[in-house]
C-alpha positions in Angstrom: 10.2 -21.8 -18.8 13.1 -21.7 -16.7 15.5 -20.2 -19.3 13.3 -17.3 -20.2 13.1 -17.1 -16.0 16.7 -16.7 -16.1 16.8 -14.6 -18.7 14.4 -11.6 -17.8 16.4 -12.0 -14.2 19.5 -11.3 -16.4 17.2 -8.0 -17.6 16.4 -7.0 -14.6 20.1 -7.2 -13.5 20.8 -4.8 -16.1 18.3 -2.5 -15.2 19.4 -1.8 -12.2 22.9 -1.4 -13.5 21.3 1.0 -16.4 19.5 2.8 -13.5 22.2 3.2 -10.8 24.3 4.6 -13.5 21.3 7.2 -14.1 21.4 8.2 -10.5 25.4 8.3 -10.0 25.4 11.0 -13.3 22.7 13.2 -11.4 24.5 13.4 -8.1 27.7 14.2 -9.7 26.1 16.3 -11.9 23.4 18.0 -9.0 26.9 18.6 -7.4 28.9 20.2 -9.6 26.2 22.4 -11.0 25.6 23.8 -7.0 29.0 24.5 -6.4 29.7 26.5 -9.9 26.4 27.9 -9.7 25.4 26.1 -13.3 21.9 26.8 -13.2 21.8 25.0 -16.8 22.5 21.9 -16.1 20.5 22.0 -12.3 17.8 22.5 -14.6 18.6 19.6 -16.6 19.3 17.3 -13.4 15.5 18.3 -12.1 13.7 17.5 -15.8 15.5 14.2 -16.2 14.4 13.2 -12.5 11.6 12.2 -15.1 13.2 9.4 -16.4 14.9 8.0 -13.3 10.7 8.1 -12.5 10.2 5.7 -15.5 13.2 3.5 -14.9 12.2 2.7 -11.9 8.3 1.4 -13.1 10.1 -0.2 -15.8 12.1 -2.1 -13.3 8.9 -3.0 -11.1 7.1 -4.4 -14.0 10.0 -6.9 -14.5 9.7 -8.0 -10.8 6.2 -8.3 -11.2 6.4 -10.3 -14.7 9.0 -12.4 -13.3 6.4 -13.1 -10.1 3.7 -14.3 -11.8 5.3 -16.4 -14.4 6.1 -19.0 -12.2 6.4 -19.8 -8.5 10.1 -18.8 -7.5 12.0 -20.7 -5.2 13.2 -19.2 -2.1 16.2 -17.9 -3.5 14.5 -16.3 -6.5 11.9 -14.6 -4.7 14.6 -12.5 -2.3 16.2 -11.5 -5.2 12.8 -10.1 -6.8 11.4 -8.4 -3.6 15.5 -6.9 -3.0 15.2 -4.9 -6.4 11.6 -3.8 -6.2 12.6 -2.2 -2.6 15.9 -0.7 -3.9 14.5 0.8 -6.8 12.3 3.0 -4.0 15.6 4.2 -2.2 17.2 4.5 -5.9 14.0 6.5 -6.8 14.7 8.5 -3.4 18.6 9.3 -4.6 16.9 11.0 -7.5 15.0 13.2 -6.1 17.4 14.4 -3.8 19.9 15.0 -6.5 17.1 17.1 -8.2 16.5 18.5 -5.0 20.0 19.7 -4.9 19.3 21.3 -8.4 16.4 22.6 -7.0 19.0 24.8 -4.4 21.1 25.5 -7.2 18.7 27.4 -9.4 17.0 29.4 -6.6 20.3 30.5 -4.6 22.9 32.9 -4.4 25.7 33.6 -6.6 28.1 33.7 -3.7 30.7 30.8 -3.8 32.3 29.3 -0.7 34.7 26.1 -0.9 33.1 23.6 -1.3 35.4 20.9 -1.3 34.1 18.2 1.7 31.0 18.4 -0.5 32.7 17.6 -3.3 34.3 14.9 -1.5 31.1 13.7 0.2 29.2 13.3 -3.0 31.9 11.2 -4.2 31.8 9.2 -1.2 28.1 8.7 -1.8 28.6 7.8 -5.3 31.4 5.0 -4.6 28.4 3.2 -1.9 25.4 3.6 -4.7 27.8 1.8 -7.5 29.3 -0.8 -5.4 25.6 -1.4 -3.6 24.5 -1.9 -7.0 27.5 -3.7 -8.1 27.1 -6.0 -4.9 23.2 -6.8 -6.1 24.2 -7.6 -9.9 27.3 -10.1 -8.9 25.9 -11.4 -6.1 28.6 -10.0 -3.5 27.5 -9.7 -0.2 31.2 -9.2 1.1 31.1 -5.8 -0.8 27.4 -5.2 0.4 28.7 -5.2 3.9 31.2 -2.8 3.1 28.7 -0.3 1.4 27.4 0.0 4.7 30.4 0.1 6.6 31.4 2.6 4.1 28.6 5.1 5.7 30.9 6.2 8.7 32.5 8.0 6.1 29.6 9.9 4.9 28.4 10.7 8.4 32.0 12.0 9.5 32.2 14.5 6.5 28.3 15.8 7.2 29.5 16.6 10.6 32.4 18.5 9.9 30.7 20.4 6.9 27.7 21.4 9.4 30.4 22.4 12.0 32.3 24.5 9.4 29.2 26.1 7.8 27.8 27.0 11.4 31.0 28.7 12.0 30.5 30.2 9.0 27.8 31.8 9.7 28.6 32.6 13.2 31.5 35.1 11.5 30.5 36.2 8.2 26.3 36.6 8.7 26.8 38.2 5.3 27.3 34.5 4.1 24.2 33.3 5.4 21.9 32.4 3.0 24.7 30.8 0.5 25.9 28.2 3.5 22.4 27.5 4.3 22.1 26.4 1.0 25.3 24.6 1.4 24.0 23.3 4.8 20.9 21.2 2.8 22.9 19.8 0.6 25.1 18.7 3.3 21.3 16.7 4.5 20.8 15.7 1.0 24.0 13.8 0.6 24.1 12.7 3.7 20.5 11.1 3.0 22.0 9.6 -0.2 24.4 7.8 2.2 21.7 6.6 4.0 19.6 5.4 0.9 23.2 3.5 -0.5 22.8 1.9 2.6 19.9 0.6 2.7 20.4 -0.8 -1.0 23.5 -2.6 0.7 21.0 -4.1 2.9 18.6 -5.2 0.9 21.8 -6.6 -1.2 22.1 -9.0 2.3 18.3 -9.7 2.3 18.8 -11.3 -1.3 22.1 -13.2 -0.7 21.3 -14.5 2.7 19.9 -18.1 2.5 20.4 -18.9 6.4 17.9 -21.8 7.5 16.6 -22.6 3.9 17.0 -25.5 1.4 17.3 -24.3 -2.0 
């Protein structure tokens, strides 16, 4: 019994792998597509949110098979109740990138730099794969720096919501394009947020403080 325990915790392992991976192509993807106005593949990004959706049911039936096959230990049972709450802020990260796509095919043509967004998104993509990374190996050393990682984030959302206020301050004309800009500053910051609370969760799982197991 124990080895087909093992196992599907193996498969749920992957998963969340198979599912982070999801969610790192759409924010890259959600990114791109805003800032060289590829109303295409934004419209791609927002009908696969679909399957990210899926994935994540498919991982919370795994939790729940794995809970009532047998009485996990201690140990076990944090690392169950860890994926079926990071699969909700995985879920989350999803919908934002489709809400970026969302921006993308509704706004305006007009193109300013972009490139602390392009940076932030990459920021945000480096704390979802290592907070994954950290739940799949078992590292909470690189958990904690996911979350440390988050200063980062939060530095580059201020200075993008400085420069696009200035923005608009001097060039009204550019308005509505660096409002635009000015939400998906939000949404990527919020992914920073949700690859946080992953990294946490990662620490729920991993920390066996006061129990024998």
């Amino acid at each position: 019994m124990r080895i087909k325990f093992d196992a599907q915790l193996r498969l749920l392992g992957e998963e969340m792998t198979h599912m982070g991976s999801m969610i790192e192509s759409a924010i890259q993807d959600a990114t791109h597509a805003f800032l060289n106005q590829d109303v295409e593949t934004a419209k791609r990004i927002m009908a696969e949110d679909e399957y990210i959706d899926q994935e994540q049911k498919k991982i919370e039936n795994i939790c729940f098979q794995l809970l009532i096959q047998q009485q996990p230990v201690a140990r076990d049972l944090r690392t169950i109740t860890a994926a079926m709450k990071m699969v909700t802020d995985m879920e989350r990260i999803g919908d934002h990138a489709a809400d970026i796509s969302e921006l993308t095919v509704a706004g305006t043509p007009y193109k300013l730099r972009g490139d602390n967004i392009k940076r932030m998104a990459a920021e945000t993509i480096v704390m979802l794969v290592d907070a994954v990374d950290s739940y799949v190996t078992k590292d909470m050393a690189k958990a904690r720096a996911v979350i440390d990682h988050d200063d980062v984030v939060d530095d580059l959302f201020l200075k993008v919501k400085a420069d696009l206020i200035q923005v608009i301050r001097e060039n009204p004309e550019y308005g509505e394009y660096a409002a635009d800009l000015l939400m998906v500053n939000k949404y990527l910051e919020r992914i920073g947020d949700h690859a946080t609370n992953l990294a946490e969760w990662v620490i729920f799982a991993l920390d066996n403080k006061g129990e024998g197991e």
